[in-house]
DSSP file (Angstrom, degrees, kcal/mol; ACC not computed):
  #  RESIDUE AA STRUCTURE BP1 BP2  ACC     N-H-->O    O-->H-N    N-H-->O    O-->H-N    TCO  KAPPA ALPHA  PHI   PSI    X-CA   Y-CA   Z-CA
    1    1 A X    >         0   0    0      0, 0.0     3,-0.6     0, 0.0     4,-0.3   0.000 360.0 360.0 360.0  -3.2  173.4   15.2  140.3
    2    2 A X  T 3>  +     0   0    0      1,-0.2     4,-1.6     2,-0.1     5,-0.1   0.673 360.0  68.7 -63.1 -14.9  173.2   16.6  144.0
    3    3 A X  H 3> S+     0   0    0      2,-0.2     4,-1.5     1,-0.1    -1,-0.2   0.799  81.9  70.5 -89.7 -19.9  171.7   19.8  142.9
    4    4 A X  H X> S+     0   0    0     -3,-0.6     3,-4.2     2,-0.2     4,-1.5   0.936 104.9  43.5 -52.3 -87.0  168.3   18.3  141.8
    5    5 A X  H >> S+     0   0    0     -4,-0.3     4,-2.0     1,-0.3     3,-0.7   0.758 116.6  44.8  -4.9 -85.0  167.5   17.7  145.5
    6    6 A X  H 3X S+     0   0    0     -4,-1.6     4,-1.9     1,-0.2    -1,-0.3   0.739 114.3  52.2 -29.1 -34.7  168.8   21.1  146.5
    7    7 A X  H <X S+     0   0    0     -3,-4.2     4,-2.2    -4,-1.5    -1,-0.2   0.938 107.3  49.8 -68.5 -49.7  166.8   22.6  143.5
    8    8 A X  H <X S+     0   0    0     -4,-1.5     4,-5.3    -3,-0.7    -2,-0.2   0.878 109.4  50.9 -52.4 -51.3  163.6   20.9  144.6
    9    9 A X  H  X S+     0   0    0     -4,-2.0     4,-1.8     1,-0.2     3,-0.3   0.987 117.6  42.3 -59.4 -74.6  164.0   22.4  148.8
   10   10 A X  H  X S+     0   0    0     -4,-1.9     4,-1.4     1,-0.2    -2,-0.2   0.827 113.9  52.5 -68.5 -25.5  164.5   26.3  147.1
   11   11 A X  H  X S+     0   0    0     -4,-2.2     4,-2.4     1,-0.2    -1,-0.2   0.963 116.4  44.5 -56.7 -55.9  161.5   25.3  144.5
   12   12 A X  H  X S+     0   0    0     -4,-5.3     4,-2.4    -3,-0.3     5,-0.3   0.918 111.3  42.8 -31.8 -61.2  159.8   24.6  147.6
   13   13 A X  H  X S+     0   0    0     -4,-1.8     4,-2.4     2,-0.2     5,-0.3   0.997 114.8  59.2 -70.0 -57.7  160.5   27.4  150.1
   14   14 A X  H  X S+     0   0    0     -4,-1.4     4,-3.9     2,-0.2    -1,-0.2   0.889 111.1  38.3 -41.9 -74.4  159.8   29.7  146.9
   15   15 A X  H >< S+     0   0    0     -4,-2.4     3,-1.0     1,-0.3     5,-0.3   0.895 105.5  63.0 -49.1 -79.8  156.3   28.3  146.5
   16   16 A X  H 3X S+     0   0    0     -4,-2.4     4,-2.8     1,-0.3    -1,-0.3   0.774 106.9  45.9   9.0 -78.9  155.6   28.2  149.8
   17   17 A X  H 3X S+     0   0    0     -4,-2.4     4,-1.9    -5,-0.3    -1,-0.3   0.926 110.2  55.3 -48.3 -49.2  156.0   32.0  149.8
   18   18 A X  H X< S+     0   0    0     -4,-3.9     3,-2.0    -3,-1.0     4,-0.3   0.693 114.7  33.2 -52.1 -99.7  154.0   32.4  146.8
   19   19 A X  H >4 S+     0   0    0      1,-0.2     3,-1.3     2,-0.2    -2,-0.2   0.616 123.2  53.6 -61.4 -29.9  150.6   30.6  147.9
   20   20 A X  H 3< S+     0   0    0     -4,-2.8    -1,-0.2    -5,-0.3    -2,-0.1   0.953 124.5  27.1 -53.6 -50.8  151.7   32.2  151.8
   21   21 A X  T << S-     0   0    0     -3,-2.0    -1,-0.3    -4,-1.9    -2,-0.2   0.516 108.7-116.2 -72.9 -30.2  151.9   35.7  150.2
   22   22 A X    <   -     0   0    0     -3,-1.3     2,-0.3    -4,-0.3    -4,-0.1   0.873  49.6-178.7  50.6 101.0  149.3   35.5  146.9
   23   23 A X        -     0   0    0     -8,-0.1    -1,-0.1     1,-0.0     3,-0.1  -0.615  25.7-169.3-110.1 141.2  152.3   36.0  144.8
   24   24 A X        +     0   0    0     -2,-0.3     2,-0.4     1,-0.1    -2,-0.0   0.480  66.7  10.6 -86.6 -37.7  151.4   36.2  141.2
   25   25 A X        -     0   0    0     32,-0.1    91,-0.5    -3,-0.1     2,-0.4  -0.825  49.7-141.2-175.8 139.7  154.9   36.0  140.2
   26   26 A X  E     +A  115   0A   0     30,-2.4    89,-0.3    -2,-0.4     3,-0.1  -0.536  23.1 163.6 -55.8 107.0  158.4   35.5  140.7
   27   27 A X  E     +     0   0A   0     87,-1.0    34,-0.8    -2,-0.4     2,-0.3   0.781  64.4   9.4-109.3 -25.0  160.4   37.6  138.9
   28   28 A X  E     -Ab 114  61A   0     86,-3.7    86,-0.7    32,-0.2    34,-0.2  -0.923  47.0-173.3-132.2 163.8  164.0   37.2  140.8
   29   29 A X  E     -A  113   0A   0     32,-1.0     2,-0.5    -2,-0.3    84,-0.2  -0.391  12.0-154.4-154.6  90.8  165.4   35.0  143.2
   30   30 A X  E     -A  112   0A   0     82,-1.4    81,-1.8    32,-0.1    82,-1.0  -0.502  14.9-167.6 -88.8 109.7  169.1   35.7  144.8
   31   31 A X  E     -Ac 110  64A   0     32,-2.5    34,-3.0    -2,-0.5     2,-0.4  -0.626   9.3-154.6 -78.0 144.6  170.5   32.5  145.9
   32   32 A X  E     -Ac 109  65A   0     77,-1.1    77,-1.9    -2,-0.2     2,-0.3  -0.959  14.6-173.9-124.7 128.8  173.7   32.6  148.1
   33   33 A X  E     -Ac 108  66A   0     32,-1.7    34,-1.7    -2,-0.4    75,-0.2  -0.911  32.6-114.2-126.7 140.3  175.9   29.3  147.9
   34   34 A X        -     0   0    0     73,-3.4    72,-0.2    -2,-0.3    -1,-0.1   0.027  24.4-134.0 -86.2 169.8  179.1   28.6  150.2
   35   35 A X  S    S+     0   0    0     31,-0.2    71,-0.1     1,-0.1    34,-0.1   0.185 111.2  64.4-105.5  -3.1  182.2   28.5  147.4
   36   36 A X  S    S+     0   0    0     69,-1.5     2,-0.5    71,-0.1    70,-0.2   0.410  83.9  93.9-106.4 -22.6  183.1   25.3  149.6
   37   37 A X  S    S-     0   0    0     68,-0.8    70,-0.1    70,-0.2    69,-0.1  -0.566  78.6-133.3 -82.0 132.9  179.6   23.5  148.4
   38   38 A X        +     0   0    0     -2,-0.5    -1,-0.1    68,-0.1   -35,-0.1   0.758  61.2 132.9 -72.6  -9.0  180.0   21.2  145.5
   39   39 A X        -     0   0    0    -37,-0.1     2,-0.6     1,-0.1     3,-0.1   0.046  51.7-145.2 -44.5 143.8  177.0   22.7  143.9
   40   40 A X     >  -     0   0    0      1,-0.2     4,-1.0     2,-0.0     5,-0.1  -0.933  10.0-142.8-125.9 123.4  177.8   23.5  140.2
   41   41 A X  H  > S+     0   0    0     -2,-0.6     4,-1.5     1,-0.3     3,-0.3   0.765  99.8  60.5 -71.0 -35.5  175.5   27.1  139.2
   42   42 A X  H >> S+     0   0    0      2,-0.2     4,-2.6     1,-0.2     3,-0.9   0.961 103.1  46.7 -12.7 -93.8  175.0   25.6  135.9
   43   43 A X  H 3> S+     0   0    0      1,-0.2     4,-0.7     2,-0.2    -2,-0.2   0.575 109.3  49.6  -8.6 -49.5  173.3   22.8  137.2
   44   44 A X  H >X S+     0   0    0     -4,-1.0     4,-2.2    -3,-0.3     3,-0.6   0.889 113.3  52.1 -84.3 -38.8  170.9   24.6  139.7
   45   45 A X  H <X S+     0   0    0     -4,-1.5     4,-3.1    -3,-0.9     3,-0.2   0.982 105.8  47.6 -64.5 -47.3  170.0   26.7  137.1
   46   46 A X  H 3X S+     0   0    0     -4,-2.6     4,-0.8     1,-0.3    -1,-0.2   0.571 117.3  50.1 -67.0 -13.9  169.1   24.0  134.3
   47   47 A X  H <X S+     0   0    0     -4,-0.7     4,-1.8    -3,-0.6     5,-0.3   0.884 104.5  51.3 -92.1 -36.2  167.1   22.3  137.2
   48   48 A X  H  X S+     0   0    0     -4,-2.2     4,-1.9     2,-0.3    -2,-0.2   0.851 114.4  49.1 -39.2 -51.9  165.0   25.4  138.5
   49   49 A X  H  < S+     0   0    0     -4,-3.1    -1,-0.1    -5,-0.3    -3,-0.1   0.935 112.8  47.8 -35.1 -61.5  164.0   25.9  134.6
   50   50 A X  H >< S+     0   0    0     -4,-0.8     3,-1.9     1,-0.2    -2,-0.3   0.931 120.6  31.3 -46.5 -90.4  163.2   22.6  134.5
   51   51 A X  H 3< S+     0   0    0     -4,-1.8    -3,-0.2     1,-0.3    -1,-0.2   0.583 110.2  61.9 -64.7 -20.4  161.0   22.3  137.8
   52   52 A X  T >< S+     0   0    0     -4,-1.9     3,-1.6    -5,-0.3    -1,-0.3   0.639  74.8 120.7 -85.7  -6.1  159.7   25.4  137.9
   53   53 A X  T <  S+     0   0    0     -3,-1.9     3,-0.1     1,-0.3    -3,-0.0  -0.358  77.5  25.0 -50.2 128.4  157.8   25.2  134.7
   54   54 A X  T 3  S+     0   0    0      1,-0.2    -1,-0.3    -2,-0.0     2,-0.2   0.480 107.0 106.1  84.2  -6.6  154.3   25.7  134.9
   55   55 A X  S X  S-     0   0    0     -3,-1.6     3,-1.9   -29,-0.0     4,-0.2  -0.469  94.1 -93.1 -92.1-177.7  154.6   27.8  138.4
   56   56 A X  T 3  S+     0   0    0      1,-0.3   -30,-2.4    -2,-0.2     3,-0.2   0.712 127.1  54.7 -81.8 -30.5  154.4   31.2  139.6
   57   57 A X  T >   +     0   0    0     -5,-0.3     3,-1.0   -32,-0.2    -1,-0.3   0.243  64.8 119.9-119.8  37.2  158.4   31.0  138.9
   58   58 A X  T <  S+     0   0    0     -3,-1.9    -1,-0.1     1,-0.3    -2,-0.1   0.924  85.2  28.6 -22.0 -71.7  158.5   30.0  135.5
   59   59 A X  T 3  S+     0   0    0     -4,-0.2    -1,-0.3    -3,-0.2    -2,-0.1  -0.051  86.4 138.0-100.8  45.6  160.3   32.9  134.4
   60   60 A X    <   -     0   0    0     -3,-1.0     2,-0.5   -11,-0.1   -32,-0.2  -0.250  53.8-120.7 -52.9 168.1  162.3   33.9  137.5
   61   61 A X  B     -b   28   0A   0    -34,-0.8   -32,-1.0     2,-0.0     2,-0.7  -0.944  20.4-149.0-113.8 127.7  165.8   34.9  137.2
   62   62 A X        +     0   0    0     -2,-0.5     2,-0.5   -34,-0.2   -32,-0.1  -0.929  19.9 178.0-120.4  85.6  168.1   32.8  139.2
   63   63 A X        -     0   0    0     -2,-0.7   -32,-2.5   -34,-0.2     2,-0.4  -0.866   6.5-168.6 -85.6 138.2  171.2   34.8  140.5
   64   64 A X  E     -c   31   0A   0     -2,-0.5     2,-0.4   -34,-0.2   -32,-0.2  -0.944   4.9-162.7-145.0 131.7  173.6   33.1  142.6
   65   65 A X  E     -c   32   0A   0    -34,-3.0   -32,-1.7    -2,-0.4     2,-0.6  -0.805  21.8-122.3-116.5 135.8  176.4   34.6  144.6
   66   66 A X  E     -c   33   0A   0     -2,-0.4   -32,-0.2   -34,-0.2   -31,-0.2  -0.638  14.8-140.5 -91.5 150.4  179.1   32.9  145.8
   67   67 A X        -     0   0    0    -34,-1.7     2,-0.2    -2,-0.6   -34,-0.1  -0.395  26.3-125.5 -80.8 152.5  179.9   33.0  149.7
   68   68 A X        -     0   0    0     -2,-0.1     2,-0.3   -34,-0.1    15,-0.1  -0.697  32.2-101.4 -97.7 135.5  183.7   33.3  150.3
   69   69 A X        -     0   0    0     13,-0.4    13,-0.8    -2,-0.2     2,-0.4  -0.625  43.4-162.9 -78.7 146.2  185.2   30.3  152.7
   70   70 A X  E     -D   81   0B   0     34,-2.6    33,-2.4    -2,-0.3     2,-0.5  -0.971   6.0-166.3-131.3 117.6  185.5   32.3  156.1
   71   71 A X  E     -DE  80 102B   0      9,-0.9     9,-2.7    -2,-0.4     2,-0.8  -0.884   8.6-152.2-117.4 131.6  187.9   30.4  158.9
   72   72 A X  E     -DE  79 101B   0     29,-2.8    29,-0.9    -2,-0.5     7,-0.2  -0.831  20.1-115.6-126.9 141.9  188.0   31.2  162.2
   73   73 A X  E     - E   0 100B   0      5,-2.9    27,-0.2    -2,-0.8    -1,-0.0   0.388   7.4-155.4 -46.7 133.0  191.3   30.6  164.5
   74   74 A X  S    S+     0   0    0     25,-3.4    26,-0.1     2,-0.1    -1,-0.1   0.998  92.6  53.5 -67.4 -52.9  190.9   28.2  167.2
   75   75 A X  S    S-     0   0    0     24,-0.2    -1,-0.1     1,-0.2    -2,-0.0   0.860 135.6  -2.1 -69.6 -52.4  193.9   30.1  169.0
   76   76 A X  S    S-     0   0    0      2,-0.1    -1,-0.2     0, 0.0    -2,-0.1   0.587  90.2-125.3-126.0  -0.8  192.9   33.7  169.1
   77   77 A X        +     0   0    0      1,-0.2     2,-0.1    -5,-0.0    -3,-0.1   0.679  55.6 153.1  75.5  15.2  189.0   33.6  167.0
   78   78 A X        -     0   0    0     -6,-0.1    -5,-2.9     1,-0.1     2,-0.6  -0.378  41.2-127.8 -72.9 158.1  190.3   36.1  164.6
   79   79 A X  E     +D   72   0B   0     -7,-0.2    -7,-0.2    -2,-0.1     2,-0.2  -0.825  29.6 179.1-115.5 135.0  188.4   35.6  161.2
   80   80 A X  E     -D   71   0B   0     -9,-2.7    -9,-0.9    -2,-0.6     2,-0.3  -0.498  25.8-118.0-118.8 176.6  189.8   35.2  158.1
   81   81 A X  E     -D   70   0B   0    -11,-0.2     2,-0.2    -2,-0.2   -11,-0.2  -0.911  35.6-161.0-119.5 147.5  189.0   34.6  153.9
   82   82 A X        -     0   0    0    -13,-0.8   -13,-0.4    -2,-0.3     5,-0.1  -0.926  22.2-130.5-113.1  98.0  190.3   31.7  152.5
   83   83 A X        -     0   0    0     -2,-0.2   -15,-0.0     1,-0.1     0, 0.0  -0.077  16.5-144.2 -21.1 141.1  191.0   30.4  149.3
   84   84 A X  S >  S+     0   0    0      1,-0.1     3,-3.3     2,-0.1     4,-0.4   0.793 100.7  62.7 -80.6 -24.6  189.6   27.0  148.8
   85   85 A X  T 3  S+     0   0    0      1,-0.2     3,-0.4     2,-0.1    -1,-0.1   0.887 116.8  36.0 -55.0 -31.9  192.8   25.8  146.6
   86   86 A X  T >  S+     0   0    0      1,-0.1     3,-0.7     2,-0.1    -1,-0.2   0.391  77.2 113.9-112.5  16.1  194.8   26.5  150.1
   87   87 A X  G X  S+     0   0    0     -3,-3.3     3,-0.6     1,-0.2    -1,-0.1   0.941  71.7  64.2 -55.0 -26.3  192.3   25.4  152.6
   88   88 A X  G 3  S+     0   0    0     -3,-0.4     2,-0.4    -4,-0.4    -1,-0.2   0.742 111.6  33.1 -55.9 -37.5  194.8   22.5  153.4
   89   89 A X  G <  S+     0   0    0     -3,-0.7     2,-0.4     2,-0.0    -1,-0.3  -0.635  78.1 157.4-122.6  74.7  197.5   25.1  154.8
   90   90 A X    <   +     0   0    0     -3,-0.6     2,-0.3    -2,-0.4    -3,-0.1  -0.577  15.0 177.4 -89.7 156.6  195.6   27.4  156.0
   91   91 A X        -     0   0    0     -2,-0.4     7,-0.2     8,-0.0     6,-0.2  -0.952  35.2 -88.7-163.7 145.0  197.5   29.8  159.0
   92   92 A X        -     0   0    0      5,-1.0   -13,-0.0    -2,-0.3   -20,-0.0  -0.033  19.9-164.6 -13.3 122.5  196.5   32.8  161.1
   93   93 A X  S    S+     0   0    0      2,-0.0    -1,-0.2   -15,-0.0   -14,-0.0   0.510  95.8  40.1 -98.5  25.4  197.2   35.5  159.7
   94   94 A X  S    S+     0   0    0    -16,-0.1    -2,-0.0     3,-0.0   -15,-0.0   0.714 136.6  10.5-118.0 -41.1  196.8   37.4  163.1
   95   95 A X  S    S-     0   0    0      2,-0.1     3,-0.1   -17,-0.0    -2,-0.0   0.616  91.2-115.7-116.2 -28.2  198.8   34.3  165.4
   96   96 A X        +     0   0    0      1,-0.1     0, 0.0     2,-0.0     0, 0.0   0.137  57.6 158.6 109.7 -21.2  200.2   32.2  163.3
   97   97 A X        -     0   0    0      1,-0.2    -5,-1.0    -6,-0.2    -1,-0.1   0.317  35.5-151.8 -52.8-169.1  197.8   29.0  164.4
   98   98 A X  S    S+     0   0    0     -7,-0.2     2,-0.3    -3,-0.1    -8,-0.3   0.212  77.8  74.2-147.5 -11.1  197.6   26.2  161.8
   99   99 A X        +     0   0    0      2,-0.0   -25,-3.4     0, 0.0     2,-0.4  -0.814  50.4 145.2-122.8 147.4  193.7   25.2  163.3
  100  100 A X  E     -E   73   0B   0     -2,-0.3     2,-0.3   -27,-0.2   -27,-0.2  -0.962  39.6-128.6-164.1 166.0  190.7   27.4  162.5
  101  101 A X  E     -E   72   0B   0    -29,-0.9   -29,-2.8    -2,-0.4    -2,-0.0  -0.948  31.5 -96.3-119.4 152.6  187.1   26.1  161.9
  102  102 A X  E     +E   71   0B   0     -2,-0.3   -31,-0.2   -31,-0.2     3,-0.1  -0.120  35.5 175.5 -77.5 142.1  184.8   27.1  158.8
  103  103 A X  S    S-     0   0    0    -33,-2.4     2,-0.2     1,-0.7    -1,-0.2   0.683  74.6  -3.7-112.9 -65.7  182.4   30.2  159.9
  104  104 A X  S    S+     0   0    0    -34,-0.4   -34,-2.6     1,-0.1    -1,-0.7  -0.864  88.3  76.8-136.6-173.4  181.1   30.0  156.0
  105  105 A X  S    S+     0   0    0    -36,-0.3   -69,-1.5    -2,-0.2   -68,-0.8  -0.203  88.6  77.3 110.1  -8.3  181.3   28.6  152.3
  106  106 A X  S    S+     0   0    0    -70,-0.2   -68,-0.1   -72,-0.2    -2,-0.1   0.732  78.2  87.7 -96.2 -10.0  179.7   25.7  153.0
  107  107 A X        -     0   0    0    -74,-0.1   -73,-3.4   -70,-0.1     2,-0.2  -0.129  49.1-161.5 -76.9 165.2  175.9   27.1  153.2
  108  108 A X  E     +A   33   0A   0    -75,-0.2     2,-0.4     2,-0.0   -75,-0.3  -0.960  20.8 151.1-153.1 151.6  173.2   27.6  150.7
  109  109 A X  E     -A   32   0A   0    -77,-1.9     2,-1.2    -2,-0.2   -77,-1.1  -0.942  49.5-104.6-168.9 144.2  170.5   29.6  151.0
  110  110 A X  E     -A   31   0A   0     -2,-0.4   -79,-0.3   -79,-0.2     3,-0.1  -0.762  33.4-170.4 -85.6 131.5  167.5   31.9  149.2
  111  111 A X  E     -     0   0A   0    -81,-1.8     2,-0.2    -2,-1.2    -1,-0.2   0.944  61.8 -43.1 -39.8 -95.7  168.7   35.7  150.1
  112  112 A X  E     -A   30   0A   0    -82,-1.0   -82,-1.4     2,-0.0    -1,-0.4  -0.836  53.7-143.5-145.3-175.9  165.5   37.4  148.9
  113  113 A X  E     -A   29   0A   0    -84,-0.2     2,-0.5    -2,-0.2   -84,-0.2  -0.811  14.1-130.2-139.0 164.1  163.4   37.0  146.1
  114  114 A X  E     +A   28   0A   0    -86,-0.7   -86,-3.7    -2,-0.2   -87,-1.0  -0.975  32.9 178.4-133.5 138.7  161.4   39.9  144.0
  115  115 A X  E      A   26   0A   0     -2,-0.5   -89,-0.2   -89,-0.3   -86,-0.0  -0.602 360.0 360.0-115.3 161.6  158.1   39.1  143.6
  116  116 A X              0   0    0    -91,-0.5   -90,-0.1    -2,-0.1    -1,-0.0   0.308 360.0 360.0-149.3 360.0  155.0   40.9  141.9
């Protein structure tokens, strides 16, 4: 139910751009969302339909790509991809360390949008 909120902020920034811009209309909008966010792409879509009705991005096209979790070692800062199923035992693969902190997967964000 999180994603309504979230939906509402990119409905926002979107619109925003329209009146900034004179936009007539949206025609795409490439979301990127962290694989690490609980956001469910379903969801965001079926709320964007929904809220955007009656705007400049009625009929947009909603792509959303997922971000890959990206850790990097506390020990030596090399950066790595992660599975989220194995975040729990995560290791180096460069040092061996066992500690690393998240660089991405947790973000969301509009890429770009095409517009007309």
């Amino acid at each position: 139910m999180h994603e309504l909120p979230v939906t509402e902020r990119i409905l926002d920034v979107i619109l925003s751009h329209v009146k900034r811009n004179q936009v007539r209309k949206v025609v795409r909008v490439n979301l990127r969302v962290g694989e690490l966010s609980d956001l469910e792409d379903e969801w965001i879509q079926h709320y964007f339909s929904y809220l955007a009705k009656d705007t400049e991005a009625a009929e947009a096209q909603l792509v959303i790509e997922r971000v890959p979790v990206v850790i990097s070692c506390n020990h030596c800062s090399h950066q790595f991809q992660v599975d989220i199923k194995s975040l729990k035992e995560i290791q180096c693969p460069e040092c061996g360390e066992k500690k690393g902190s998240i660089v991405s997967g947790k973000e969301y964000y509009i890429k770009d949008m095409e517009v007309m």
